[in-house]
Biopython code that builds the backbone (N, CA, C, O; Angstrom):
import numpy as np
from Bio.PDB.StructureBuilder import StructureBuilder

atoms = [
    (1, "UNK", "N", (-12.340, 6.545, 9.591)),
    (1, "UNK", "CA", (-13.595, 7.242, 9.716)),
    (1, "UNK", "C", (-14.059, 7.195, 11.171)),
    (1, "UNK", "O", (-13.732, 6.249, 11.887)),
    (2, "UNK", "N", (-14.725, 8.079, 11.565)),
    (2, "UNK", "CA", (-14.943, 8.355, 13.181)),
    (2, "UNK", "C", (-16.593, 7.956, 13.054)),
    (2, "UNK", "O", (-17.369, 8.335, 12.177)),
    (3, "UNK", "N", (-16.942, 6.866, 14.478)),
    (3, "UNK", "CA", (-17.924, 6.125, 14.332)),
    (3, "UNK", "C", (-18.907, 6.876, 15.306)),
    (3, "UNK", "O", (-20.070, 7.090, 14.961)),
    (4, "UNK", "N", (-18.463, 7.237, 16.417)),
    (4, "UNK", "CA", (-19.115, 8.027, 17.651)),
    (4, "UNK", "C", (-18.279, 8.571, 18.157)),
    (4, "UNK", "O", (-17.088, 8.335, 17.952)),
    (5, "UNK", "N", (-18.851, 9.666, 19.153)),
    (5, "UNK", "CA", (-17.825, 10.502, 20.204)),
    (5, "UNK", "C", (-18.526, 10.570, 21.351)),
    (5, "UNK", "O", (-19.659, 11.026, 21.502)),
    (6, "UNK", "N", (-17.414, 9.841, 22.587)),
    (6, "UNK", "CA", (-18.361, 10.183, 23.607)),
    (6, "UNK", "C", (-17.161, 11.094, 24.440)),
    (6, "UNK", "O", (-16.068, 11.501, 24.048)),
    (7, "UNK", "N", (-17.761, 11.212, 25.579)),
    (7, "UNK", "CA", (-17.292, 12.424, 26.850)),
    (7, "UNK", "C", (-17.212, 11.491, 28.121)),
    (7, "UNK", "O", (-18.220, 10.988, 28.618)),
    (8, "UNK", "N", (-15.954, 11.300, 28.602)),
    (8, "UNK", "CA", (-15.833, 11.141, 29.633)),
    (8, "UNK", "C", (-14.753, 11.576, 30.729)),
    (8, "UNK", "O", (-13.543, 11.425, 30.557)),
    (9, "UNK", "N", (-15.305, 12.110, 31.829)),
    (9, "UNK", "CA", (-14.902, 12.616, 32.868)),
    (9, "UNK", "C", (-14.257, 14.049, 32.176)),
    (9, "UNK", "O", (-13.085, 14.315, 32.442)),
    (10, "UNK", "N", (-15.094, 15.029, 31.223)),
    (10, "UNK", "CA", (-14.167, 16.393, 30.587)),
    (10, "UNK", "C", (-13.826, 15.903, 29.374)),
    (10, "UNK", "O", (-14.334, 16.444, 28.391)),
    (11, "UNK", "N", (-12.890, 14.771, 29.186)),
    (11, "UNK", "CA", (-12.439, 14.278, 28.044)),
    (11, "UNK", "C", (-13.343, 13.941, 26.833)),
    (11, "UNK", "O", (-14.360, 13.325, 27.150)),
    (12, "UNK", "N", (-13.232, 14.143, 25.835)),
    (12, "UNK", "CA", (-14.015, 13.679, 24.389)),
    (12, "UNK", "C", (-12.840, 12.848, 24.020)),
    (12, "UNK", "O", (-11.634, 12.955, 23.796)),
    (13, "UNK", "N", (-14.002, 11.775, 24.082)),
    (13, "UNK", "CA", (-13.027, 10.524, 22.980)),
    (13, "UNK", "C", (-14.026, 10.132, 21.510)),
    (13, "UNK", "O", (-15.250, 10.211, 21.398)),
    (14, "UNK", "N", (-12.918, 9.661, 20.402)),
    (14, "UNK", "CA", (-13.672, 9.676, 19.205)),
    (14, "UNK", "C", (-13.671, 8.395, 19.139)),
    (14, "UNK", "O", (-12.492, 8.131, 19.374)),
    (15, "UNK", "N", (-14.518, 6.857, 18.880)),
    (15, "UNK", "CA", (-14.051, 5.890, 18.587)),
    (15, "UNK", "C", (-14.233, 5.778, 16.969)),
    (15, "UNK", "O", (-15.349, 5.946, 16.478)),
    (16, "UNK", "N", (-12.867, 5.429, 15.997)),
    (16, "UNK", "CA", (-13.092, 5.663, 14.877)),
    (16, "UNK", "C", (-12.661, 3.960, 14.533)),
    (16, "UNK", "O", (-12.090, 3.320, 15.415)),
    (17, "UNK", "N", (-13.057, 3.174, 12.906)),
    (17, "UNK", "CA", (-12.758, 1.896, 12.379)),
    (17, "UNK", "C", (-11.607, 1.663, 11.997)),
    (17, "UNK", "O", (-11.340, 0.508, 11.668)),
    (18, "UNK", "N", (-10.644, 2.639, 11.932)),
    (18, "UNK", "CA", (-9.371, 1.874, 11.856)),
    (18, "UNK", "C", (-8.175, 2.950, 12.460)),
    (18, "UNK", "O", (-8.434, 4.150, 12.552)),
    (19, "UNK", "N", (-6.897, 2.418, 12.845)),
    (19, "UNK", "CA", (-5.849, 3.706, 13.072)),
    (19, "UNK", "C", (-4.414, 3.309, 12.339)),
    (19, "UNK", "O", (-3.962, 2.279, 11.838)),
    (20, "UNK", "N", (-4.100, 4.195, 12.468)),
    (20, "UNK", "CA", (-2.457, 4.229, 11.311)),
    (20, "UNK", "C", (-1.810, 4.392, 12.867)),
    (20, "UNK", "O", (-2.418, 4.852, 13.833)),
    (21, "UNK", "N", (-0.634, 3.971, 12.859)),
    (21, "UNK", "CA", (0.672, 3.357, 13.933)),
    (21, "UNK", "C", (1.642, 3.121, 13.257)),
    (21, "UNK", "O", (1.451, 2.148, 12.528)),
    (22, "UNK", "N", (2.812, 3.664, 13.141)),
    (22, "UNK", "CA", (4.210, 3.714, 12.469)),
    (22, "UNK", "C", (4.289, 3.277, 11.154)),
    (22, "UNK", "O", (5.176, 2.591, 10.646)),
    (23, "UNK", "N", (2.993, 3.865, 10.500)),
    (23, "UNK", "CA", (2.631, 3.698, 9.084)),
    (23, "UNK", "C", (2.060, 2.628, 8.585)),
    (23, "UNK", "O", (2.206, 2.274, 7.416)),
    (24, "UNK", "N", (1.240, 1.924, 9.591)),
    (24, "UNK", "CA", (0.598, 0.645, 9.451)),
    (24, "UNK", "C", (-0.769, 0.697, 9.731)),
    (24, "UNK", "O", (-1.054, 0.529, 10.917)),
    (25, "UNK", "N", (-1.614, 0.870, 9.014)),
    (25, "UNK", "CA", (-2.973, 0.595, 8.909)),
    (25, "UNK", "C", (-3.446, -0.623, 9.572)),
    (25, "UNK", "O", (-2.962, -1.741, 9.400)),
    (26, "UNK", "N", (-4.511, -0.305, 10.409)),
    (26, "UNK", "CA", (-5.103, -1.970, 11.264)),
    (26, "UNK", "C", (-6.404, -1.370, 11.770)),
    (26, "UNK", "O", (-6.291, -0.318, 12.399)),
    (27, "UNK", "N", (-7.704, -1.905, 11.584)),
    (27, "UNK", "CA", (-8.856, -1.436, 11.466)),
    (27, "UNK", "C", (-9.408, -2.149, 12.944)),
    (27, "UNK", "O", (-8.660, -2.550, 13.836)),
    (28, "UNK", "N", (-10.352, -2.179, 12.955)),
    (28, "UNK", "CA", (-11.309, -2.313, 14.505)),
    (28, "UNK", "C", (-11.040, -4.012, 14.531)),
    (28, "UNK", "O", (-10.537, -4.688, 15.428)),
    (29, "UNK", "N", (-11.408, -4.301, 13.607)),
    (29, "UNK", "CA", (-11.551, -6.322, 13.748)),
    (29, "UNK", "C", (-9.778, -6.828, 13.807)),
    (29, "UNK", "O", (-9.445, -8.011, 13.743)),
    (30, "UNK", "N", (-8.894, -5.795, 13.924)),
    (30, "UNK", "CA", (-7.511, -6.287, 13.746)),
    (30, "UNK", "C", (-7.062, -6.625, 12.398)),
    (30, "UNK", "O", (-5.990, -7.229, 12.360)),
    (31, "UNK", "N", (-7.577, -6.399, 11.389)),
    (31, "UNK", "CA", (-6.828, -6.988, 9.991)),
    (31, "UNK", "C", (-6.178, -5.795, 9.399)),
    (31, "UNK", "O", (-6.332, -4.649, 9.822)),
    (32, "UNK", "N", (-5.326, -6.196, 8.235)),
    (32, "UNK", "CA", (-4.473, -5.152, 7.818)),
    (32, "UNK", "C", (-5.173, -5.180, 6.495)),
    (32, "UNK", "O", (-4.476, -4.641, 5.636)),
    (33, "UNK", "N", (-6.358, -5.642, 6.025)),
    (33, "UNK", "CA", (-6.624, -5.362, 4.932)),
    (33, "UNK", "C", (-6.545, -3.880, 4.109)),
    (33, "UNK", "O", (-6.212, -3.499, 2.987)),
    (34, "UNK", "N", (-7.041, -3.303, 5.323)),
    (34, "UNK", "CA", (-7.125, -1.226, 4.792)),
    (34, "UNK", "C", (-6.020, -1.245, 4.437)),
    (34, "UNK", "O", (-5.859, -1.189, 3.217)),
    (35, "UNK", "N", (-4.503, -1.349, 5.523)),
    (35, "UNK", "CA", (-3.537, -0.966, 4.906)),
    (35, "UNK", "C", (-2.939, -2.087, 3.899)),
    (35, "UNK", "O", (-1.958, -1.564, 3.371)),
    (36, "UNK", "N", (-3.084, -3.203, 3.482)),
    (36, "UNK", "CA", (-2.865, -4.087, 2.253)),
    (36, "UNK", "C", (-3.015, -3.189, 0.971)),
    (36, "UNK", "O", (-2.126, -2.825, 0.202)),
    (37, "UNK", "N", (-4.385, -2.920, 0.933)),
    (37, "UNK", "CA", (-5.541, -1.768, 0.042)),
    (37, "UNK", "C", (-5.115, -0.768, -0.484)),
    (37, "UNK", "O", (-5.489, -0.482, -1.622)),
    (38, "UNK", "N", (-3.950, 0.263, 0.415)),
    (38, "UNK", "CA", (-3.582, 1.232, 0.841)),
    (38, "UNK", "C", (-2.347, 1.577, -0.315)),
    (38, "UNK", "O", (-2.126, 2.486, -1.115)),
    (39, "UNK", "N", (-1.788, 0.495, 0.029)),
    (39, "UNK", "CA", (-0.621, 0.289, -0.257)),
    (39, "UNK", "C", (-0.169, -0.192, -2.043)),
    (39, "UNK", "O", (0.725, 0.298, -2.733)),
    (40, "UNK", "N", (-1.423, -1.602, -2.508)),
    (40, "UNK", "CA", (-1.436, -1.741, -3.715)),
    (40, "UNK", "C", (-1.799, -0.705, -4.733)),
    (40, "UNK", "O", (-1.257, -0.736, -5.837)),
    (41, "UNK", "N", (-2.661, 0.188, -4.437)),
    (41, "UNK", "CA", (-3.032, 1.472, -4.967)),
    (41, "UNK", "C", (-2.271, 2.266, -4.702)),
    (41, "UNK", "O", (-2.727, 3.365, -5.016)),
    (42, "UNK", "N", (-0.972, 2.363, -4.125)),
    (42, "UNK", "CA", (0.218, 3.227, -4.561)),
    (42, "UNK", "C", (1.124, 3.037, -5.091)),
    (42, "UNK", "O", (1.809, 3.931, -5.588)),
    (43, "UNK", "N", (1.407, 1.746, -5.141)),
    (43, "UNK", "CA", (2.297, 1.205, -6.049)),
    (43, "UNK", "C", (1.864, 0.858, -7.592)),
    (43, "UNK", "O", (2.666, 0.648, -8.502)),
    (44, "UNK", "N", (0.137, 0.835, -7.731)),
    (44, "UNK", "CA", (-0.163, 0.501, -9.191)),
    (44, "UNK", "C", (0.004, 2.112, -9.653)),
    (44, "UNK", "O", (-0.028, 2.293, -10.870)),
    (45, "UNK", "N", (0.190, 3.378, -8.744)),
    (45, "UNK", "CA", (-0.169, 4.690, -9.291)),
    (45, "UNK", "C", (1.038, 5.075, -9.639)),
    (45, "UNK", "O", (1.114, 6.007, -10.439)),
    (46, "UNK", "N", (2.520, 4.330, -9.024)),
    (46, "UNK", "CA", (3.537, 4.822, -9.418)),
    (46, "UNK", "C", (3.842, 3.657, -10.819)),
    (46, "UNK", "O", (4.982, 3.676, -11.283)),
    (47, "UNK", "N", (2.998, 2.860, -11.331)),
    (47, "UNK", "CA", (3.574, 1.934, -12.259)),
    (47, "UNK", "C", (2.539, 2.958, -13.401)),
    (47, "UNK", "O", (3.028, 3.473, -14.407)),
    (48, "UNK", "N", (1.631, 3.054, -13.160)),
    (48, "UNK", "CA", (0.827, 3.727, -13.675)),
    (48, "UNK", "C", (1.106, 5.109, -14.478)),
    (48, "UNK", "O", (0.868, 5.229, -15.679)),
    (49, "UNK", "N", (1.612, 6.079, -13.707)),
    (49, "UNK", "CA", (2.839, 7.482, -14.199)),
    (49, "UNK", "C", (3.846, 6.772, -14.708)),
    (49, "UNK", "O", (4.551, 7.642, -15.217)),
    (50, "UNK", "N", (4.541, 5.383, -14.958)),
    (50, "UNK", "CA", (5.815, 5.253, -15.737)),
    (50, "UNK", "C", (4.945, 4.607, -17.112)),
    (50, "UNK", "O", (5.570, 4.564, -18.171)),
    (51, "UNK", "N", (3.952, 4.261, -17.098)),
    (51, "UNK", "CA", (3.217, 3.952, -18.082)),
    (51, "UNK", "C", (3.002, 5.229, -19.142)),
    (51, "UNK", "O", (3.262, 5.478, -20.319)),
    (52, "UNK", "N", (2.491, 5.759, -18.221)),
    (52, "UNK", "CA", (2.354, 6.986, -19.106)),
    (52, "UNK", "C", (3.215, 8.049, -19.834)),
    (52, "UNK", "O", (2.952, 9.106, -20.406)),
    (53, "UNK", "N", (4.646, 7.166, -19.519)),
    (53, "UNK", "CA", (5.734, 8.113, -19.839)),
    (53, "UNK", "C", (6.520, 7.293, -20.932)),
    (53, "UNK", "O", (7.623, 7.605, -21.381)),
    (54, "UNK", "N", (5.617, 5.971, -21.358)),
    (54, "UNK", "CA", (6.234, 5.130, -22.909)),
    (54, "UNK", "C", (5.251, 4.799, -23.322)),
    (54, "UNK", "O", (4.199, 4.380, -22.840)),
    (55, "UNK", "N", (5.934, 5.173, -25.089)),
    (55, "UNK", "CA", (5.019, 4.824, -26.049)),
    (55, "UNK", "C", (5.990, 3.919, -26.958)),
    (55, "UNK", "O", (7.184, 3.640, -26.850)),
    (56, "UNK", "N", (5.145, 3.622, -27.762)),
    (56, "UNK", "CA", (5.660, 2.197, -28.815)),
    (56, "UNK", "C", (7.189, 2.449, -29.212)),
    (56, "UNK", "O", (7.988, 1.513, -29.183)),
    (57, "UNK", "N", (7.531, 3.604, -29.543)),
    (57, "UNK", "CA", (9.021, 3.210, -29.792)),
    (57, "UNK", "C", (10.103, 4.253, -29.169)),
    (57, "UNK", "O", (11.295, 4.489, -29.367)),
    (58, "UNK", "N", (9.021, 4.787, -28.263)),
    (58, "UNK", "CA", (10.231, 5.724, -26.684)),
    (58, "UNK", "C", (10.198, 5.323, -25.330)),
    (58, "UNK", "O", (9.528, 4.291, -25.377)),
    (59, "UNK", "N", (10.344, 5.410, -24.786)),
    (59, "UNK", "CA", (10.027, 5.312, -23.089)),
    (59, "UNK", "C", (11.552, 4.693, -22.406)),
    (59, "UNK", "O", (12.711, 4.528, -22.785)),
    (60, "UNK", "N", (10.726, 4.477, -21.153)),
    (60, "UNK", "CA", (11.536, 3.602, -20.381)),
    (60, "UNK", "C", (12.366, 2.545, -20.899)),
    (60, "UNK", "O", (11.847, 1.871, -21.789)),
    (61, "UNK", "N", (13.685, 2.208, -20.501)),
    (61, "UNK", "CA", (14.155, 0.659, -21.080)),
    (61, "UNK", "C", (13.896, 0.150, -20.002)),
    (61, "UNK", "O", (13.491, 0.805, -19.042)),
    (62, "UNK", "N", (14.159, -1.566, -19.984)),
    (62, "UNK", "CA", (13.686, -2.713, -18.812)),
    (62, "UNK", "C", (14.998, -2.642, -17.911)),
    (62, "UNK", "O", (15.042, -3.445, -16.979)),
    (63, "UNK", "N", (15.829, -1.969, -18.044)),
    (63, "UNK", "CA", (16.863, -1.758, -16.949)),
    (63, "UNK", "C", (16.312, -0.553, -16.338)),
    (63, "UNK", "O", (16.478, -0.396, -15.129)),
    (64, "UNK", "N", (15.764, 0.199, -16.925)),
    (64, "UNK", "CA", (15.103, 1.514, -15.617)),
    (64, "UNK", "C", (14.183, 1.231, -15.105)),
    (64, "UNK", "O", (13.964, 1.639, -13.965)),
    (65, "UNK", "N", (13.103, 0.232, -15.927)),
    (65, "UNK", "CA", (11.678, -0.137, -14.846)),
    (65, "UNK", "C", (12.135, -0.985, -14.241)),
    (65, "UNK", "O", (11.251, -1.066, -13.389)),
    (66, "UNK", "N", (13.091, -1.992, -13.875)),
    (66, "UNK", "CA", (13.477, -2.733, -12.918)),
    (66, "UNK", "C", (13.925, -1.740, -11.787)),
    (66, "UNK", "O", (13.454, -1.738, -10.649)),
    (67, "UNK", "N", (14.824, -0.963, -12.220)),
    (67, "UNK", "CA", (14.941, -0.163, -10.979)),
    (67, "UNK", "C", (14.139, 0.696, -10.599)),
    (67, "UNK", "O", (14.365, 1.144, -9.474)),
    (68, "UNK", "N", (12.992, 1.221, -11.312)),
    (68, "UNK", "CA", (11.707, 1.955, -10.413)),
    (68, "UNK", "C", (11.190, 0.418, -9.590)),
    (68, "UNK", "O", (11.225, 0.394, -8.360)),
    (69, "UNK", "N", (10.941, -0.246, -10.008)),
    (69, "UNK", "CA", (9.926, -1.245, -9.177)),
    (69, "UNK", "C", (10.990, -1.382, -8.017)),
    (69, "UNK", "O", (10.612, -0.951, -6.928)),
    (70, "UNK", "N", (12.160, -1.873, -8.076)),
    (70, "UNK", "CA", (12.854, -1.982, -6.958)),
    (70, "UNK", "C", (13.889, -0.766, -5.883)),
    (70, "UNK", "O", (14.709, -0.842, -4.968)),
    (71, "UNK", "N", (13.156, 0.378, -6.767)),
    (71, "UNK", "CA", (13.709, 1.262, -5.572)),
    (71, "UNK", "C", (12.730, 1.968, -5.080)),
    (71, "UNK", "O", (12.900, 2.613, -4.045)),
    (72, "UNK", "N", (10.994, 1.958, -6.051)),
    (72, "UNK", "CA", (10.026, 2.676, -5.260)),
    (72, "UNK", "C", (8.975, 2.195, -5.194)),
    (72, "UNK", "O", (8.044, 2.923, -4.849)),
    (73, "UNK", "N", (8.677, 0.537, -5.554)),
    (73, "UNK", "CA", (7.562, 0.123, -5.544)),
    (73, "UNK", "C", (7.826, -1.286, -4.483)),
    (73, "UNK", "O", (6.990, -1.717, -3.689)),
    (74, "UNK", "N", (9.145, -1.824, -4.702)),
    (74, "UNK", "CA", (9.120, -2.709, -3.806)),
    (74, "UNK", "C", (9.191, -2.662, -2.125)),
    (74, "UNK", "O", (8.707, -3.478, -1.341)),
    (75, "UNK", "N", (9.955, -1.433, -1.827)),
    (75, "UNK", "CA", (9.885, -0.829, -0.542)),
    (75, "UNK", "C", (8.154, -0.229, -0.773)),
    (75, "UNK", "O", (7.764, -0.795, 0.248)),
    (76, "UNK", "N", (7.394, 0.174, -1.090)),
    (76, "UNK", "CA", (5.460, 0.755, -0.429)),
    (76, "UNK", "C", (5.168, -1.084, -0.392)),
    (76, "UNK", "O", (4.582, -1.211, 0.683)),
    (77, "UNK", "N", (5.268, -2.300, -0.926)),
    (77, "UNK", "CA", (4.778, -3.188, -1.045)),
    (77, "UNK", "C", (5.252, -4.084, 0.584)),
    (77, "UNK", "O", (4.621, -4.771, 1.387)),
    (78, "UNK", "N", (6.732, -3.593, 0.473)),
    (78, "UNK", "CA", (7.221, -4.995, 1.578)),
    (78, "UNK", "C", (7.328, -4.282, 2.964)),
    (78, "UNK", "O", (7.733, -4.798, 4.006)),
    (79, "UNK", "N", (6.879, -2.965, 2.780)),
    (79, "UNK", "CA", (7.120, -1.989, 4.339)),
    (79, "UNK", "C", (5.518, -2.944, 5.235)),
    (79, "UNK", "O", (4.313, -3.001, 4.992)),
    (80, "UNK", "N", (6.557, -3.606, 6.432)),
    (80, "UNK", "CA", (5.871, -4.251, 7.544)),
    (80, "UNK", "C", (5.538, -5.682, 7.227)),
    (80, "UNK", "O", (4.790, -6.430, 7.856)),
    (81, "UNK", "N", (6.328, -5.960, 5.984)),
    (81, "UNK", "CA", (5.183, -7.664, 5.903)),
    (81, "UNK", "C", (5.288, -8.163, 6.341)),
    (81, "UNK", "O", (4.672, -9.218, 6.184)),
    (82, "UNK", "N", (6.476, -7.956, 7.754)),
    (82, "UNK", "CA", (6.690, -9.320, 8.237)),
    (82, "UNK", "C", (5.834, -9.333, 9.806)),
    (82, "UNK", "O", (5.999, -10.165, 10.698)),
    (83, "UNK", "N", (4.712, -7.928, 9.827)),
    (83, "UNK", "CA", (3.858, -8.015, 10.592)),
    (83, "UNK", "C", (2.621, -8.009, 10.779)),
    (83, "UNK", "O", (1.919, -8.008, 11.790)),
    (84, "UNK", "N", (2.277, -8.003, 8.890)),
    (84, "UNK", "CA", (1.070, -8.318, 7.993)),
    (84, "UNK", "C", (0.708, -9.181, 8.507)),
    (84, "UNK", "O", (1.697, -9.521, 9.156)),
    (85, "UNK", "N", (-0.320, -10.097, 8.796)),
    (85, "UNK", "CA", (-0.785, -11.220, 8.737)),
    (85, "UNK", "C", (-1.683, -11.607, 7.556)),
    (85, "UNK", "O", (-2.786, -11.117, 7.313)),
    (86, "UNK", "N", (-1.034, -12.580, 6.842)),
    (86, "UNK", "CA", (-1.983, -13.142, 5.474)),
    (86, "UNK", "C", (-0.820, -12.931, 4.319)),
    (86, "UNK", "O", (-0.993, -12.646, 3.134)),
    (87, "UNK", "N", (0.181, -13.114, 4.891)),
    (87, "UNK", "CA", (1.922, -12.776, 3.758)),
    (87, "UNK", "C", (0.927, -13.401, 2.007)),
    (87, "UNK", "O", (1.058, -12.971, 0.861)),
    (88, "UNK", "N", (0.270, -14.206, 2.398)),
    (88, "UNK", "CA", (0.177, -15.077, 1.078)),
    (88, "UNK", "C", (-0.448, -14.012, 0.160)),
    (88, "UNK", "O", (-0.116, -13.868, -1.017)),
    (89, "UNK", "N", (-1.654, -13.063, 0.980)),
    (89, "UNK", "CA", (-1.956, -11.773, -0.176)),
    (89, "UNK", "C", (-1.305, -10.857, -0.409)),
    (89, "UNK", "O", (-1.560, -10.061, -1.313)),
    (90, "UNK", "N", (0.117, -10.749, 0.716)),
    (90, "UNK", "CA", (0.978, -10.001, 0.165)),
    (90, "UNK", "C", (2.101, -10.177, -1.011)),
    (90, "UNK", "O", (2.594, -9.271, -1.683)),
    (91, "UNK", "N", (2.390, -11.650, -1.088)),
    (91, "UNK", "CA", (2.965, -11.962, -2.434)),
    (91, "UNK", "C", (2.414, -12.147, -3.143)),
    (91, "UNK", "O", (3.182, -12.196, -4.104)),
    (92, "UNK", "N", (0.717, -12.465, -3.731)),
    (92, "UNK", "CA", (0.367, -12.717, -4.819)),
    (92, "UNK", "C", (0.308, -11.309, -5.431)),
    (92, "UNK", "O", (0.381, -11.256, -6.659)),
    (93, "UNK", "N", (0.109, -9.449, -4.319)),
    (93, "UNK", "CA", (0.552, -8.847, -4.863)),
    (93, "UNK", "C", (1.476, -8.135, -5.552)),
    (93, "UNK", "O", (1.393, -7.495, -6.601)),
    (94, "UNK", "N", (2.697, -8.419, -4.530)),
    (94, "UNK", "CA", (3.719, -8.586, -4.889)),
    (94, "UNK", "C", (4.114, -8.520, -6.909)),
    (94, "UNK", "O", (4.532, -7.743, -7.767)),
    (95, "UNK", "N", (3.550, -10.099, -6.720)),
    (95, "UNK", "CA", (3.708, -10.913, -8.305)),
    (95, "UNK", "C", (2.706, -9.955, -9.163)),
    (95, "UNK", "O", (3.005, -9.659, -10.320)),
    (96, "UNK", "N", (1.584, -9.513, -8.595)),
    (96, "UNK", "CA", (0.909, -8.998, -9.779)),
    (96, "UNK", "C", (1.486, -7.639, -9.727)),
    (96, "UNK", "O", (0.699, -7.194, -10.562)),
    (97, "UNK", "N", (2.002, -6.912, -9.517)),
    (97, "UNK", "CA", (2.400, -5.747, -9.806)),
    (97, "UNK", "C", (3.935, -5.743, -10.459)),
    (97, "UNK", "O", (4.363, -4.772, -11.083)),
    (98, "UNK", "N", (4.528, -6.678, -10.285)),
    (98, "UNK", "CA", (5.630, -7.111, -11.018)),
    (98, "UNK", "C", (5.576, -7.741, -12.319)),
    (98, "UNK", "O", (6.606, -7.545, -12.963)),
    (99, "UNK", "N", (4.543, -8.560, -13.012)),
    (99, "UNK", "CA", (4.107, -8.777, -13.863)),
    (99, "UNK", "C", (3.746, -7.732, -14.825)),
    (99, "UNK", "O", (4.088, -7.703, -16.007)),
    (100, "UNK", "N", (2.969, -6.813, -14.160)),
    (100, "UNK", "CA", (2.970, -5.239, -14.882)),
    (100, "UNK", "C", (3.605, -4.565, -15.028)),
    (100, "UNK", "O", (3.142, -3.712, -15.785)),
    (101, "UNK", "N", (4.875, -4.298, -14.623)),
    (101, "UNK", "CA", (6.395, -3.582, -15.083)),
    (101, "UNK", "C", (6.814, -4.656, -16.108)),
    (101, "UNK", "O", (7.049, -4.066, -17.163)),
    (102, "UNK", "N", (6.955, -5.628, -16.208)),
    (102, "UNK", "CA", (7.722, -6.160, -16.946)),
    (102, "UNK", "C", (6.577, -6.514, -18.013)),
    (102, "UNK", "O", (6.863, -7.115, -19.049)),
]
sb = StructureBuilder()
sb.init_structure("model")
sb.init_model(0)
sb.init_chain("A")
sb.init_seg("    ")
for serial, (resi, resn, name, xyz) in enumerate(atoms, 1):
    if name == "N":
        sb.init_residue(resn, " ", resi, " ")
    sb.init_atom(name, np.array(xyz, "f"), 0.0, 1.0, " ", f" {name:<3s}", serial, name[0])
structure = sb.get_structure()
């Protein structure tokens, strides 16, 4: 979100609260919470559409939701963690969104 705009020397600059950089969210105070945020809400939306695609005695088997979680939920979860700071909220999400496939 864009906070002010000022003008200097011809130039308009916008100062806005957070910026995206090689797909990494990092807000004004330096935390990655936005993109933490960002990220769990795309991975609960893709667990979310496989939800919606079993019922009590059709759907998915546990050999295909293992491989959705690990070919499209575990790559949106682990893209950059190792430049996250706060890994520990990144595995407890980790675990909770894995808990919900299975």
């Amino acid at each position: 979100a864009v906070v002010s705009t000022q003008s200097t020397g011809g130039a308009e600059l916008t100062v806005q609260t957070s910026t995206k950089f090689l797909g990494l969210t990092q807000d004004s105070k330096l935390s990655w919470n936005e993109h933490i945020d960002k990220m769990f809400k795309k991975a609960k939306g893709i667990l979310m559409q496989c939800r919606r695609a079993v019922g009590p005695t059709w759907g998915f088997k546990p050999v295909t939701m293992r491989w959705v979680y690990n070919a499209m939920v575990k790559p949106i979860l682990s893209y950059g963690v190792t430049i996250r700071v706060g890994k520990d909220i990144i595995i407890i999400f980790i675990n909770y969104i894995y808990k919900m496939f299975i």
